[in-house]
C-alpha positions as CSV (number, residue, x, y, z in Angstrom):
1,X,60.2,-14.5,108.1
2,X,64.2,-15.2,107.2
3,X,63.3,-17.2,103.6
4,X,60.8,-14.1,102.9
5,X,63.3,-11.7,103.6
6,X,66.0,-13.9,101.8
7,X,63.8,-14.1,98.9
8,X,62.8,-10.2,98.4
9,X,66.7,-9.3,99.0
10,X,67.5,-11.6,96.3
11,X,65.5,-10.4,93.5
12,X,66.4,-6.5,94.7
13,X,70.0,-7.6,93.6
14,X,68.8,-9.4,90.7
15,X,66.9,-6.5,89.4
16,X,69.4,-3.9,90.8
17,X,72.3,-5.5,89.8
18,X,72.9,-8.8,88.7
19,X,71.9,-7.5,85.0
20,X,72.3,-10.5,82.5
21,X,74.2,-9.7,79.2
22,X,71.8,-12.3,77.1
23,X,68.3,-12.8,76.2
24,X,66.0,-13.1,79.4
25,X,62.7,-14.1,77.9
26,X,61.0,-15.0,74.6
27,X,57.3,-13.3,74.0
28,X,56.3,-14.7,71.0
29,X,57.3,-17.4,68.1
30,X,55.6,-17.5,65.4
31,X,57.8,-18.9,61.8
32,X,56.2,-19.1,58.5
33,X,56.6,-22.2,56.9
34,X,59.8,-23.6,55.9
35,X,61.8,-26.9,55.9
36,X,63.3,-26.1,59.5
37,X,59.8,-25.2,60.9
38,X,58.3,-28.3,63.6
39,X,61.9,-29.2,63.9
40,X,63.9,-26.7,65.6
41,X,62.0,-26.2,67.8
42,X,60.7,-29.8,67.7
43,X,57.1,-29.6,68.1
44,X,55.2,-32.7,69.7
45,X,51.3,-33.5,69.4
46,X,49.2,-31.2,71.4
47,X,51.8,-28.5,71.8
48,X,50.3,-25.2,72.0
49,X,51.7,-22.0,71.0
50,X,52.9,-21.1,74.7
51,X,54.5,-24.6,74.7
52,X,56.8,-23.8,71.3
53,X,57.3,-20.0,72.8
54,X,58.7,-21.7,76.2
55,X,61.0,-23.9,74.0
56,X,62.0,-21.0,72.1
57,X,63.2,-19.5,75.1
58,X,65.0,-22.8,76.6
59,X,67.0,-22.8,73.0
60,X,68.0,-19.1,73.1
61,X,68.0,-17.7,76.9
62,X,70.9,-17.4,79.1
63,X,73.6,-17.9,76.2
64,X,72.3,-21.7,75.2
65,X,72.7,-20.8,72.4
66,X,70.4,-23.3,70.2
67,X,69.3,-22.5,66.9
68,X,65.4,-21.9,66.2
69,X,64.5,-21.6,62.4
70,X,61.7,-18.7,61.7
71,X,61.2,-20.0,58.3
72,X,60.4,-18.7,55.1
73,X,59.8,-14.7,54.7
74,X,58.2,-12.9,57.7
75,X,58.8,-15.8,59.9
76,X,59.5,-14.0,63.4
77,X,61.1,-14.6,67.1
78,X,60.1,-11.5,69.5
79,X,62.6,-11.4,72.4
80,X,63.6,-9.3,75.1
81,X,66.5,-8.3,78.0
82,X,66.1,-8.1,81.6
83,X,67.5,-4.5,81.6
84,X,67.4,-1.6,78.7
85,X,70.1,-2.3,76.5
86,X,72.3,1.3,76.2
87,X,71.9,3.1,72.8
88,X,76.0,4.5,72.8
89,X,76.7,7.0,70.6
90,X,79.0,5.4,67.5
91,X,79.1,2.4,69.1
92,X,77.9,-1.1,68.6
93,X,75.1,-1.7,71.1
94,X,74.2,-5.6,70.6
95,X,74.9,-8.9,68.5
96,X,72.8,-11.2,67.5
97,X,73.6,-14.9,66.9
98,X,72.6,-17.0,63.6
99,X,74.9,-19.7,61.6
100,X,75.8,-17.7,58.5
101,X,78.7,-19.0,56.8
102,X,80.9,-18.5,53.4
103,X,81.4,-20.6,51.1
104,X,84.8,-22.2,50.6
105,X,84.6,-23.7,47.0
106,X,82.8,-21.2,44.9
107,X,83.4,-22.0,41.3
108,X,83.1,-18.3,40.5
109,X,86.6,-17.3,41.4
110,X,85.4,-13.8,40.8
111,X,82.9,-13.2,43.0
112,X,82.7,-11.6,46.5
113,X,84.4,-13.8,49.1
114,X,81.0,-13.0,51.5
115,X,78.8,-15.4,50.6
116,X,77.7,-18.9,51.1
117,X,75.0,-19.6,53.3
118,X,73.4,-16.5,54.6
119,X,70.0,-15.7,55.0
120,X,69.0,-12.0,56.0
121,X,66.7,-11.3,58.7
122,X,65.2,-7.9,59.2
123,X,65.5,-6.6,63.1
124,X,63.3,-4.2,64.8
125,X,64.0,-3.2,67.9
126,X,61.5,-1.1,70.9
127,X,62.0,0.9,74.1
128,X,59.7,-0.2,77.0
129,X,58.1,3.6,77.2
130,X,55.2,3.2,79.1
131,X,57.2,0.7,81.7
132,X,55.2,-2.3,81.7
133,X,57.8,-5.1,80.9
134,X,55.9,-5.8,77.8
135,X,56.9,-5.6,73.9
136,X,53.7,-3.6,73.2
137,X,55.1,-0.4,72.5
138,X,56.2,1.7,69.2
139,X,58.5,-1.0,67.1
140,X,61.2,0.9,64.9
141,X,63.0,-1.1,62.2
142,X,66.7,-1.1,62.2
143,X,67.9,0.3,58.6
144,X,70.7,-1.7,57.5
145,X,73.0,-1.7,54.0
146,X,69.5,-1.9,52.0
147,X,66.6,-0.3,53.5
148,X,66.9,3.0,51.0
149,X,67.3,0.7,48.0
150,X,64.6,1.0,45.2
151,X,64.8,-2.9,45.2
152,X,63.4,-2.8,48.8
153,X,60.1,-3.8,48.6
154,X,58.3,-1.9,51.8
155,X,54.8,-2.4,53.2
156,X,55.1,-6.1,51.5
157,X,52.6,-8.9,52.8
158,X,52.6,-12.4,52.3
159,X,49.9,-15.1,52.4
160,X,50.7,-18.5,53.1
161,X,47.6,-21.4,52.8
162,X,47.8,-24.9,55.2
163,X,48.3,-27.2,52.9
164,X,46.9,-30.6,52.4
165,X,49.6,-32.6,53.7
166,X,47.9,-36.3,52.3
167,X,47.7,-34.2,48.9
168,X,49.5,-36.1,45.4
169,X,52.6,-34.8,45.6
170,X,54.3,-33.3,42.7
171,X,57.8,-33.6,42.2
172,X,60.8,-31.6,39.8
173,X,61.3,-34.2,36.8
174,X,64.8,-32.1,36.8
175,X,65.3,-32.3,40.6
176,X,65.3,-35.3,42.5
177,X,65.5,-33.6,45.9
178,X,62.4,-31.8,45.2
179,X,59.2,-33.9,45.5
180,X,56.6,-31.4,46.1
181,X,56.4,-28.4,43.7
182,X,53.1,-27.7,45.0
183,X,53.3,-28.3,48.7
184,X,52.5,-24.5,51.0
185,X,51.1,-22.3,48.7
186,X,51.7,-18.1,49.0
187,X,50.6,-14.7,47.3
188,X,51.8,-11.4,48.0
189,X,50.4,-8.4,47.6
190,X,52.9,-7.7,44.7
191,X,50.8,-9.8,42.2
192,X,52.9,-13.1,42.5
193,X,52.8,-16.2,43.7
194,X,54.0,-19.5,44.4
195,X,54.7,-22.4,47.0
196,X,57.1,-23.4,49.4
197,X,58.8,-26.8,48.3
198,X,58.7,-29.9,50.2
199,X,62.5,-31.8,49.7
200,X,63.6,-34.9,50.2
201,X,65.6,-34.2,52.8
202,X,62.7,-32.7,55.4
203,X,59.6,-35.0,55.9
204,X,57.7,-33.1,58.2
205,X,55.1,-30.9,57.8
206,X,56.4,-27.6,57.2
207,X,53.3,-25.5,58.0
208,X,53.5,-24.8,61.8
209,X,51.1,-27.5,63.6
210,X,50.3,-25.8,66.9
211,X,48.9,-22.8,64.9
212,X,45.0,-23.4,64.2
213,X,44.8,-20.7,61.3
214,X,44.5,-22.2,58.0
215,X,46.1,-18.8,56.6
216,X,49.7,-16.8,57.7
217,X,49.4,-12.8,56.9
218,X,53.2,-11.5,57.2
219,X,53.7,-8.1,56.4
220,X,57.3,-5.7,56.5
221,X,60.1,-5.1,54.7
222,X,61.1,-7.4,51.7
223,X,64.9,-7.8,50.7
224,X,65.7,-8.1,47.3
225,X,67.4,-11.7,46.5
226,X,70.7,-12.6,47.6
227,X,71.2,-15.9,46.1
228,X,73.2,-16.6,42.5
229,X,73.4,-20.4,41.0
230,X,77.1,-19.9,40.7
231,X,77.4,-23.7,39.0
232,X,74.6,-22.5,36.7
233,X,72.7,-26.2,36.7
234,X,71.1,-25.8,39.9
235,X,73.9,-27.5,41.9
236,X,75.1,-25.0,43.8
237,X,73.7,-22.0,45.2
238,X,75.5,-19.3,46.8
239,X,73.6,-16.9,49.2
240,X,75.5,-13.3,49.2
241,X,76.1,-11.5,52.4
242,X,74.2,-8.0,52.6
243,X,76.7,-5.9,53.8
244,X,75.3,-4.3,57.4
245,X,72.4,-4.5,59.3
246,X,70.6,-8.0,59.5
247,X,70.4,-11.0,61.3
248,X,71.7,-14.2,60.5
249,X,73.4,-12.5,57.5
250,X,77.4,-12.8,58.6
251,X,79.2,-15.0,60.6
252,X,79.1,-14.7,64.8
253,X,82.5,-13.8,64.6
254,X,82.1,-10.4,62.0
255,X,81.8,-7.3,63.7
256,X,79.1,-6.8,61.3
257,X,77.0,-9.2,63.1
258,X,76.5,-6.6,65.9
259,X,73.7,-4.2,65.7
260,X,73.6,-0.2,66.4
261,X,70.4,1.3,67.7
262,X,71.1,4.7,65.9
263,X,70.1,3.0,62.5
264,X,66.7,2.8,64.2
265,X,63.8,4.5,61.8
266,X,60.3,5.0,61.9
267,X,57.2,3.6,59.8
268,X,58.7,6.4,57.3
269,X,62.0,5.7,57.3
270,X,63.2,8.9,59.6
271,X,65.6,8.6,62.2
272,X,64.3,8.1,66.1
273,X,66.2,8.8,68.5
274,X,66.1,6.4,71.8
275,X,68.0,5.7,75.1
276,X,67.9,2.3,74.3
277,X,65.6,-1.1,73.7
278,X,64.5,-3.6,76.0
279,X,62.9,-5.9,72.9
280,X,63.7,-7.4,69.9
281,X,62.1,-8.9,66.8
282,X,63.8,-10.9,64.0
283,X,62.1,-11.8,60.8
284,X,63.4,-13.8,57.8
285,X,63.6,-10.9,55.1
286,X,63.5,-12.4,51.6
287,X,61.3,-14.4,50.2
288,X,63.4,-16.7,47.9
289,X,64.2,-20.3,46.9
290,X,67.5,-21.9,46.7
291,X,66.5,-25.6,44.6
292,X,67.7,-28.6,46.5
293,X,68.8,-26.5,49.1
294,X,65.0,-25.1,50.3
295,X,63.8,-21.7,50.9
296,X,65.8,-19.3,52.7
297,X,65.3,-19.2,56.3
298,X,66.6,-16.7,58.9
299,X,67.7,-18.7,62.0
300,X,68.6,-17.3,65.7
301,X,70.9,-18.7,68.0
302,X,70.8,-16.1,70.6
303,X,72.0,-12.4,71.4
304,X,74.0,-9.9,73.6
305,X,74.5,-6.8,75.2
306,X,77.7,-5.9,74.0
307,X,78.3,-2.8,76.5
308,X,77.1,-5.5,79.5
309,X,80.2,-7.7,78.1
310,X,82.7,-5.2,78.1
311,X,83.0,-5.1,74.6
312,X,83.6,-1.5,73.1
313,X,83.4,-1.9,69.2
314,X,83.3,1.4,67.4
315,X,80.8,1.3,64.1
316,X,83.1,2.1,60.8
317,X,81.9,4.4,57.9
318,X,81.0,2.2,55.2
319,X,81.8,2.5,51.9
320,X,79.2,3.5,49.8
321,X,80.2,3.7,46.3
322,X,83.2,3.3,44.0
323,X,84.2,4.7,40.3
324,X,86.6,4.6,38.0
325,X,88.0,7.3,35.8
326,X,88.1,5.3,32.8
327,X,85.4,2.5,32.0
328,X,87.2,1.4,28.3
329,X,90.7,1.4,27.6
330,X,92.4,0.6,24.7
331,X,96.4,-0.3,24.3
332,X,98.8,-2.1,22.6
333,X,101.2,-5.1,24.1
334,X,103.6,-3.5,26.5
335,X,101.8,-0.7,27.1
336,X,100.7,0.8,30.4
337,X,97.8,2.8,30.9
338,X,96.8,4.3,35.3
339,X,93.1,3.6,36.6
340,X,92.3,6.0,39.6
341,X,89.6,4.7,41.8
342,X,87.4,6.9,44.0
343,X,85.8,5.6,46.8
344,X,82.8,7.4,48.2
345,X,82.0,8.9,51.6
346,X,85.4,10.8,51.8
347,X,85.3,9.8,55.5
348,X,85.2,6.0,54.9
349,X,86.7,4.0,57.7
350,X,88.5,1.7,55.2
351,X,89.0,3.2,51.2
352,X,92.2,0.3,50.6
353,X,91.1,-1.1,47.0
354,X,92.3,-4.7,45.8
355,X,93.0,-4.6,42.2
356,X,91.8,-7.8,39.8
357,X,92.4,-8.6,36.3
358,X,90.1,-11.4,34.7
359,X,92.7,-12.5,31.8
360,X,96.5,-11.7,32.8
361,X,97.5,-13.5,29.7
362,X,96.1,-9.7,28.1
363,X,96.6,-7.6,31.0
364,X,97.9,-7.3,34.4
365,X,97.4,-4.8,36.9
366,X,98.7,-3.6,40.2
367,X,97.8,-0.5,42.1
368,X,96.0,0.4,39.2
369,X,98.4,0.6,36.9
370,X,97.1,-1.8,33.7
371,X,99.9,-3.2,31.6
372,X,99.4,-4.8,28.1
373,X,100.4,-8.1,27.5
374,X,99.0,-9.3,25.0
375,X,96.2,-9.0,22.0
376,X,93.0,-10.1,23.6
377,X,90.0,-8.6,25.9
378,X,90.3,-8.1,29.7
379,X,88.2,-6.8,32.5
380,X,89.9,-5.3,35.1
381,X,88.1,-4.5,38.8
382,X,88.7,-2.1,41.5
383,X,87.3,-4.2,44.6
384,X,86.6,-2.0,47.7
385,X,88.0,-3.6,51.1
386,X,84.9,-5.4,52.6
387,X,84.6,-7.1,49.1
388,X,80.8,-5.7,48.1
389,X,81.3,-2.4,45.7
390,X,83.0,-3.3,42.2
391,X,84.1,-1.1,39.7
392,X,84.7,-2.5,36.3
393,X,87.0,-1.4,33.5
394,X,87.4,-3.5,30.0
395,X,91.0,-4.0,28.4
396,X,91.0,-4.0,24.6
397,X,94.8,-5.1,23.8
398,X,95.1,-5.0,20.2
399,X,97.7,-4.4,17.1
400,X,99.3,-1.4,16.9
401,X,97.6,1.8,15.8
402,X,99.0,2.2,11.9
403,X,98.9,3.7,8.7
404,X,99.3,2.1,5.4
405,X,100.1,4.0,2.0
406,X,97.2,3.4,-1.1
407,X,99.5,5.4,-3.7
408,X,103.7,5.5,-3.8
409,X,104.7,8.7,-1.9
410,X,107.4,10.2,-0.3
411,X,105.4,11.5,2.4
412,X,105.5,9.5,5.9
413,X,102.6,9.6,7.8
414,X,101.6,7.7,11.1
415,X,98.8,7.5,14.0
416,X,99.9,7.5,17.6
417,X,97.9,8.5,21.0
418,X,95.7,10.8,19.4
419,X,97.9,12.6,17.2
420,X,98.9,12.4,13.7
421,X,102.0,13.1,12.6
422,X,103.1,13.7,9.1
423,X,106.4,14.3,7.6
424,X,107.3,16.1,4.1
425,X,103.3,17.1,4.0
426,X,104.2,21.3,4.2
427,X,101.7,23.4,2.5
428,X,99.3,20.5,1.3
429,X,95.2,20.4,2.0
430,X,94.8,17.5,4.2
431,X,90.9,15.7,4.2
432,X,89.9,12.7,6.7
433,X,87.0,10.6,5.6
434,X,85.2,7.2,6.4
435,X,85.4,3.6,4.6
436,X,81.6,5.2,3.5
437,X,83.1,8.5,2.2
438,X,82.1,11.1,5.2
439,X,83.9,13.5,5.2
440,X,85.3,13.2,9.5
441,X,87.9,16.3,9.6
442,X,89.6,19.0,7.1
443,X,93.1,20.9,8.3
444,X,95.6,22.5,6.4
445,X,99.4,21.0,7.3
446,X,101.8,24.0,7.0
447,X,105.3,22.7,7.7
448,X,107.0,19.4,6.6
449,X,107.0,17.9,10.5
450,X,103.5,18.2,11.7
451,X,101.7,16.9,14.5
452,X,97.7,17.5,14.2
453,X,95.7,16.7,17.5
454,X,92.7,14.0,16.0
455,X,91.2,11.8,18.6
456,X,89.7,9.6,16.4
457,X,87.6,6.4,17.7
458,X,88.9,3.0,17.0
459,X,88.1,2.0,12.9
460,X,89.6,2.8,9.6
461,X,89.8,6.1,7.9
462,X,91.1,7.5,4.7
463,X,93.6,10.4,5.3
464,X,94.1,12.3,1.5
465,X,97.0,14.7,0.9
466,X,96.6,17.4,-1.8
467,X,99.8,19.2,-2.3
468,X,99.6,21.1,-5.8
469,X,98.5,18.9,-8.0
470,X,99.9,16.2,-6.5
471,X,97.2,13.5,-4.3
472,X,98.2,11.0,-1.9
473,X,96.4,8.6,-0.5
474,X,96.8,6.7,2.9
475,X,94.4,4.7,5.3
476,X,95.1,5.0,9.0
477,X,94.2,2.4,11.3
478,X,93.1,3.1,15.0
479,X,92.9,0.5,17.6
């Protein structure tokens, strides 16, 4: 009678309050095929599908903290808590662990600093309603940075065939880390197609082994490509953080690793509102392949309650957009010329913009304020704080803005900012035409120190001066 009653009092005060902060139990693995797959998890001969879930959960329960691979797109780990995770009000509610790095030796010096290998997976998350411990309730997707975008594919579904894996293999002639072009083939219900690569690098098979369909079916939400061949010759890829909202997307240590129930919508995209979750899926979100480097694959490591660690992290308004008010400038060396940059919600959490110039052998700038250096092209950019939203602005430095007289006069004219000013013109017809003879503007000058307001585009135009019977002649040049 003691051990009984020691064993019920036991799991009253795990249940009642010994509440574990990570993942208590896996419910279902099940990756597409990808490099990783049969690996991590190893599978052995004979495993079944409740033998790889079990080793799923050895790798990720209780903080262990061992990285499963879920494959190419639609790959998926469903997992759960022993306890309803909280669903706070502005706050972050939960992480979840992946290996997402940046890159440190991008050849594009330009480009965003968040990216290098990181490979988006979609969450969903769902609230045990009907109380039976079990993830079969209502699953609501978790909308991150680009669920509204029209490059967001929705209700996308992909086929993947078992492939013959004693088939002639077909290698890249261009790539020799690829020796399988035709190794797991796929169509979606977009109209394309393709295969999933076999490299040099993984010899397995990469269609799961303890599954006994011949055919995958994956359907959800499909990402729009985040990967750019930055060396342009296939040698290195570059795999572009999205900026909220998905798994395995930004390193551990990036707040923007955590997760917020409140971006929780529906099969139509509206809002739900829910005390909390008790499960969790994860599925690799694009469907994309990065050369010698594979497919992309969304891999999990683990997760947390963040309110069960003590860890109170406020969710920031993004940034959502920013502008310019000038897209096109054009000066002359030593000049200065002021970009204003708006950055869009007014309530951002962060609006601080960092302020790049492509060329400063043609033009510098700092706080926006361009300067002119010297004849050339520049592209200046307006680079919002967490490094995603650009705003460009092109720098023509040229020659100075001029006129030149066709016939002798005593007349002094000259083109500056807009305006042109004419001296010992008084009481003289004044006509502005093209190189082609169009006629562009007609004024009369009145006094001999005249300023008319012209804004003429850049190009060359012929200004002609009728005073009496007098004609003089110049041609104005605008930079």
């Amino acid at each position: 009678m003691r051990r009984i009653f020691t064993l019920i009092f036991g799991l009253v005060t795990l249940n009642g309050f010994s509440q574990s902060p990570y993942i208590h139990k896996v419910y279902e693995y099940k990756p597409a095929p990808g490099q990783f797959v049969n690996k991590l998890p190893e599978y052995e001969p004979g495993d079944t599908e409740e033998d790889m879930r079990l080793k799923a959960e050895e790798c990720l329960a209780n903080d262990e903290r061992i990285m499963i691979s879920l494959g190419g797109y639609g790959g998926y780990v469903v997992f759960g808590f022993d306890h309803m995770v909280e669903n706070k009000p502005g706050k972050y509610d939960f992480k979840i662990l992946g290996n997402a790095f940046y890159a440190n030796a991008n050849p594009n010096a330009d480009a965003p600093k968040e990216g290098g290998s990181c490979e988006p997976g979609i969450v969903m998350v769902s609230y045990d309603a009907n109380g039976n411990g079990l993830p079969d309730d209502e699953w609501y997707e978790l909308a991150g940075s680009e669920y509204y975008k029209p490059q967001t594919i929705k209700n996308y579904r992909l086929t993947y065939y078992r492939p013959d894996e004693n088939k002639e293999r077909i290698p890249d002639p261009k790539n020799p880390f690829l020796n399988d072009l035709t190794y797991v083939k796929w169509i979606s219900n977009q109209g394309d197609e393709g295969y999933v690569y076999r490299n040099t690098f993984h010899n397995q098979p990469y269609y799961p082994q303890w599954l006994a369909e011949d055919e995958l079916v994956f359907e959800g939400t499909k990402l729009a490509n985040n990967y750019v061949d930055e060396s342009g010759n296939g040698t290195y890829y570059v795999q572009y953080a999205y900026r909220y909202g998905y798994a395995d997307n930004q390193p551990n240590t990036n707040d923007r690793s955590n997760f917020n129930i409140e971006w929780a919508v529906d099969k139509d995209g509206n809002s739900v509102n829910i005390p909390g979750i008790h499960f969790v899926k994860v599925y690799t979100g694009v469907n994309q392949y990065c050369g010698w480097l594979g497919e992309t694959s969304t891999e999990v490591m683990g997760a947390e309650d963040l309110h069960l660690l003590g860890k109170d992290i406020s969710v920031p308004v993004f940034t959502q957009s920013i502008a310019l008010d000038k897209t096109e400038i054009s000066l002359r060396p030593t000049e200065t010329a002021l970009l204003t940059a708006t950055v869009l919600p007014q309530n951002a959490t962060n609006k601080e913009v960092t302020w790049k110039s492509n060329n400063v052998n043609v033009a510098t700038v700092s706080e926006g304020l361009v300067t002119a250096v010297a004849v050339g092209t520049a592209t200046v950019r307006a680079v919002t704080n967490d490094g995603f939203l650009i705003a460009y602005c092109t720098v023509n430095v040229g020659i100075a803005s001029g006129t030149e007289s066709i016939t002798d006069s005593f007349i002094s004219v000259y083109y500056r900012n807009g305006n042109i000013h004419l001296k010992g013109a008084g009481n003289s017809n004044c006509t502005i035409t093209s190189l082609n003879g169009s006629r562009i503007a007609q004024f009369y000058c009145t006094s001999d120190n005249e300023q008319i307001e012209k804004n003429l585009p850049r190009g060359i135009y012929i200004l002609s001066i009728q005073k009496e019977r007098e004609v003089w002649t110049f041609k104005i040049k605008v930079m």
